[in-house]
C-alpha positions as CSV (number, residue, x, y, z in Angstrom):
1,X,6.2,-7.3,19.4
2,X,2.9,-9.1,20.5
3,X,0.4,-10.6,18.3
4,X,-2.9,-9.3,18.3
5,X,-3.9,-10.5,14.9
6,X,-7.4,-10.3,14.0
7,X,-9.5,-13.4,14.6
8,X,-11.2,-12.7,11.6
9,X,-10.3,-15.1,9.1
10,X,-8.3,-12.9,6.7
11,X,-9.4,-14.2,2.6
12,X,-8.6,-12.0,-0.2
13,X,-11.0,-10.5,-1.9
14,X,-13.0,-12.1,-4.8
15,X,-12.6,-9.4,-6.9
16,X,-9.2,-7.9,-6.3
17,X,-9.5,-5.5,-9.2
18,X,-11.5,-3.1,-8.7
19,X,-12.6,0.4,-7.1
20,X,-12.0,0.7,-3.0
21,X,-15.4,1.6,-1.8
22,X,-17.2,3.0,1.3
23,X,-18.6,-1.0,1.8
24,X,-15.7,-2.0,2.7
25,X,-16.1,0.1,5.4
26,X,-18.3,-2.7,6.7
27,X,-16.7,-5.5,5.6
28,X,-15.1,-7.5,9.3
29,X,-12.0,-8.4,7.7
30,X,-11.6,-4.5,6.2
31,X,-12.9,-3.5,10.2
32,X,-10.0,-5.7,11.9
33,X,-7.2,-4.4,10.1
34,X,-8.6,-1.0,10.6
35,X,-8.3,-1.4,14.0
36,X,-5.0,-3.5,13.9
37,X,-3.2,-0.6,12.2
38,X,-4.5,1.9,14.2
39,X,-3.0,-0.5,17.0
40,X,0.1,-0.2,15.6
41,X,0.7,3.6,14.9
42,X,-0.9,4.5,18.5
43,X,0.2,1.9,21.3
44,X,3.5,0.7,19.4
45,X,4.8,3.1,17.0
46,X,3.7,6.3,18.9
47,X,2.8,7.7,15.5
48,X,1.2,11.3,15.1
49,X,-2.0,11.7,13.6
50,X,-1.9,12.7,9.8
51,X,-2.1,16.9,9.7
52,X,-5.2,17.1,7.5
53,X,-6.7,14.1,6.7
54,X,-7.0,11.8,9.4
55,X,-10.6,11.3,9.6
56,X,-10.6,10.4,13.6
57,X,-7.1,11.5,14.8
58,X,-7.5,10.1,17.6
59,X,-7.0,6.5,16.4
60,X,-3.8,7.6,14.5
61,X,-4.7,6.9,11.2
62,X,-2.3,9.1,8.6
63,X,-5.1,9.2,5.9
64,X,-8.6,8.6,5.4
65,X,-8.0,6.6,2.4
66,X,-5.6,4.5,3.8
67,X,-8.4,2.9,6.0
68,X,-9.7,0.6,3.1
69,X,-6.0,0.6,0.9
70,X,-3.8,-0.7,3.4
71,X,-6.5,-3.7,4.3
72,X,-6.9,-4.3,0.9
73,X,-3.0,-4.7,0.1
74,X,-2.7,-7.2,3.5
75,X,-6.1,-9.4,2.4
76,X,-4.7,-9.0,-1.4
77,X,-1.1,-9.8,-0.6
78,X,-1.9,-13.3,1.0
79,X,2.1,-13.1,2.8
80,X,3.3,-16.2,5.1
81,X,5.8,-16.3,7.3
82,X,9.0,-16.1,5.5
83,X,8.4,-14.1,2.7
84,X,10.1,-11.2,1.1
85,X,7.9,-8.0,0.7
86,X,9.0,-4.7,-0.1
87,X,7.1,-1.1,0.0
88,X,7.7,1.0,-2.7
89,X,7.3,4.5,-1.9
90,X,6.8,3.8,1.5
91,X,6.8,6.5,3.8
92,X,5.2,6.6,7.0
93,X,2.8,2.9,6.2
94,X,1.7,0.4,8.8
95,X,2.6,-1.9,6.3
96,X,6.1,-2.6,6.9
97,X,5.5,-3.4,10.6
98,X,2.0,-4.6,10.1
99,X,4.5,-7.7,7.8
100,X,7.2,-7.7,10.0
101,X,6.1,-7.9,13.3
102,X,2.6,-9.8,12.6
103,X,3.3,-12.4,9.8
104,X,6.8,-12.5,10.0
105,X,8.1,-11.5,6.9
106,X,11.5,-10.0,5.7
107,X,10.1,-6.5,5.2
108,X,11.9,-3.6,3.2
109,X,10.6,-0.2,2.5
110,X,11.9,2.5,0.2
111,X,11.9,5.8,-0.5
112,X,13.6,8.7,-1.3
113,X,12.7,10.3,2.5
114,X,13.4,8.5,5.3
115,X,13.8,10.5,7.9
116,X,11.7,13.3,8.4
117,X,8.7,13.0,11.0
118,X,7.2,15.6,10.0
119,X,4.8,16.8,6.8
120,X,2.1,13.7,5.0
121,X,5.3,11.4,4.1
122,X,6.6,10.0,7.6
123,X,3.9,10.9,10.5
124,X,3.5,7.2,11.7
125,X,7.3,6.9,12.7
126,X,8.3,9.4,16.1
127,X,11.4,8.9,14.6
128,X,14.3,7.2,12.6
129,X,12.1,4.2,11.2
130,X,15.2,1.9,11.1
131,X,15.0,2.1,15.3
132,X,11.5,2.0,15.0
133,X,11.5,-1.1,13.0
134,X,14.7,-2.4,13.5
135,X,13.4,-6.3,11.9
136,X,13.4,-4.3,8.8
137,X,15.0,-2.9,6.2
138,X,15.2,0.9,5.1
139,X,16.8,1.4,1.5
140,X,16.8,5.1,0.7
141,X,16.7,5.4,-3.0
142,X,14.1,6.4,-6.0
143,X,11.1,3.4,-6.5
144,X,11.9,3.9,-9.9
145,X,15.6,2.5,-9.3
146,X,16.1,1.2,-6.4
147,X,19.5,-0.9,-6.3
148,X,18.2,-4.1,-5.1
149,X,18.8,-7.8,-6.5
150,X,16.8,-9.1,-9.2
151,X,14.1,-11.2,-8.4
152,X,14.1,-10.5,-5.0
153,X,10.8,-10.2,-3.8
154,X,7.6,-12.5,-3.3
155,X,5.6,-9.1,-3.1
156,X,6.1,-5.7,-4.3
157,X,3.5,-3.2,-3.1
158,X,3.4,0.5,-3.7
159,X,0.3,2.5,-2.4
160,X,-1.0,5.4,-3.8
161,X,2.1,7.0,-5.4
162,X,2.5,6.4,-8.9
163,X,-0.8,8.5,-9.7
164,X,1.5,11.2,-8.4
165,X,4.7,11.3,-10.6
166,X,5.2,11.8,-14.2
167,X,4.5,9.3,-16.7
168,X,8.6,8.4,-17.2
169,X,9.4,8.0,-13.4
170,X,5.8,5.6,-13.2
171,X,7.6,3.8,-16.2
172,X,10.4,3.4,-15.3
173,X,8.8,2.2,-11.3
174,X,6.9,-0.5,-13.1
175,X,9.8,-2.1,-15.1
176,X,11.5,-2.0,-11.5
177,X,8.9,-3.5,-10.0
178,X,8.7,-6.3,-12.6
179,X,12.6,-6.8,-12.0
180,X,12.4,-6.6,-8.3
181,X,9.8,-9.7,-8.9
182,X,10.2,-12.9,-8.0
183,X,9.1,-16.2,-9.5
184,X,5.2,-16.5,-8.5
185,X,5.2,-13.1,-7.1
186,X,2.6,-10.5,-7.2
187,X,2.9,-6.3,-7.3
188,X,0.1,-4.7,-5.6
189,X,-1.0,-0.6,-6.6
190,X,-3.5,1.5,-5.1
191,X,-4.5,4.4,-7.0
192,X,-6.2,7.6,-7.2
193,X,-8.7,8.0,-9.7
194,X,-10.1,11.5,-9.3
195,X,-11.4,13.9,-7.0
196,X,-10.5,18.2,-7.0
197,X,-8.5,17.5,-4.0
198,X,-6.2,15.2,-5.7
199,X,-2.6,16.3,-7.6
200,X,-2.9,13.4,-10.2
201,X,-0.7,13.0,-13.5
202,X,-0.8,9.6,-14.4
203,X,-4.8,7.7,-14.8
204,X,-5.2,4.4,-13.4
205,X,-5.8,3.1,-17.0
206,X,-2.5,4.3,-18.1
207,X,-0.8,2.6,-15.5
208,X,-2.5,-0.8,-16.8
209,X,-1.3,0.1,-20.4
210,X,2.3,0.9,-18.5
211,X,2.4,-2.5,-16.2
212,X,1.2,-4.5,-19.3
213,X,4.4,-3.0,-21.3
214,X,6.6,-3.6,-18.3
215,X,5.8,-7.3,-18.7
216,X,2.9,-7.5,-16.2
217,X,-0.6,-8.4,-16.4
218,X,-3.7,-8.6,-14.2
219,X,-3.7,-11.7,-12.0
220,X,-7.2,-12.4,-10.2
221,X,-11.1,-11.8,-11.6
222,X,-11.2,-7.3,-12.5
223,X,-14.4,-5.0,-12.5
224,X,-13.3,-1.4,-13.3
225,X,-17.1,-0.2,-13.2
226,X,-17.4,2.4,-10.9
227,X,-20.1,2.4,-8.6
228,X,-23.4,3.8,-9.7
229,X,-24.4,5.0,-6.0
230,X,-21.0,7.2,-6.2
231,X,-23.5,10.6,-5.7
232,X,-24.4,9.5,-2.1
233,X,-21.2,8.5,-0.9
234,X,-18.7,11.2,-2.3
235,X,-15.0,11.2,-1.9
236,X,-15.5,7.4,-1.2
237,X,-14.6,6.3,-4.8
238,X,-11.3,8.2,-5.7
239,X,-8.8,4.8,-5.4
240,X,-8.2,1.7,-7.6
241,X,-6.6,-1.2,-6.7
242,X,-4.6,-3.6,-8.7
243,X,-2.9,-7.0,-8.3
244,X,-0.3,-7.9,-11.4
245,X,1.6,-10.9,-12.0
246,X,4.6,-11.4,-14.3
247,X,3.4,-11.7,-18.5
């Protein structure tokens, strides 16, 4: 695939903890992977635009969220060339080729669905994601248990999913993540916070008491405060993201 990496010089962010908000909208490095993704869903993937929340369809982009979580987890991960990153929960992410084809990682995404186009989970892919992204690998199983070696990964990322199961399933996700973890290794979650459109089970501050009994713990400077302009930018606010390290 080519490179068309941003020339923006890609640093992770000073506060990596924190809520996801509309300025990062602004921010050039947030702007460039923007528009890289949407590269890669449109002119390489041939990905469909997500059903109902794709704020400009035309630039394929599966949810409006996703424009300031899937940056995030890229500028957050810090990957080079060689490393092992999987995607929990995948579905249908940029992220998998985004690593594989742009950095040059060893790439693995899982989840229990990998095969429909169709509905919210798979719309990027036109179709089987393993011919889609052959460089990768495609492990269908459960995040919560996925069969994989110990200690394989230098990143495990997982974007807004664990809001969305029940408290023993996020559980048991964590501990896997912190098994799937290598040595020096980071886990990256977004997360919904709120918002009446959202199906949420599990709080974000659960999931920190969760992660820190699964043996991980914050890595990088944290600010939970939510914004206090959240009245004039609503629906901008409703995700967290997080960036543990082994205990």
């Amino acid at each position: 695939m080519p490179n068309t990496s941003p020339t923006v010089e890609l640093t992770a962010d000073t506060v990596p903890n924190r809520f996801l908000t509309a300025a990062d909208w602004n921010d050039p490095r947030y702007t460039a992977l923007r528009e890289e993704f949407n590269t890669l869903y449109r002119d390489e993937m041939g990905g469909k635009p997500h059903p109902t929340h794709a704020r400009f369809p035309e630039t394929i982009v599966t949810h409006w969220s996703r424009e300031w979580e899937y940056p995030w987890a890229v500028l957050n991960c810090e990957a080079e060339p060689g490393m092992r990153i999987v995607d929990l929960g995948c579905g249908g992410s940029p992220l998998i080729p985004y690593f594989a084809w742009r950095v040059g990682c060893k790439a693995t995404g899982v989840d229990l669905n990998l095969s429909s186009s169709e509905g919210q989970t798979l719309r990027g892919f036109p179709h089987d994601p393993s011919e889609v992204v052959p460089e990768a690998d495609w492990v269908i199983a459960s995040m919560a248990d996925t069969g994989l070696p110990d200690a394989s990964f230098d990143r495990v990322i997982c974007i807004s999913v664990l809001e969305h199961v029940g408290e023993d399933v996020a559980i048991a996700t964590l501990r896997e993540m912190r098994r799937l973890l290598a040595p020096g290794g980071r886990v990256l979650i977004t997360t919904d916070v709120d918002g009446a459109h959202r199906t949420l089970t599990t709080h974000y501050t659960r999931l920190l008491e969760l992660a820190a009994e699964a043996g991980l713990r914050l890595r990088g400077e944290t600010d939970f405060t939510p914004p206090t302009d959240r009245e004039s930018h609503r629906g901008t606010y409703d995700v967290v993201g997080m960036v543990f390290e082994a205990a």
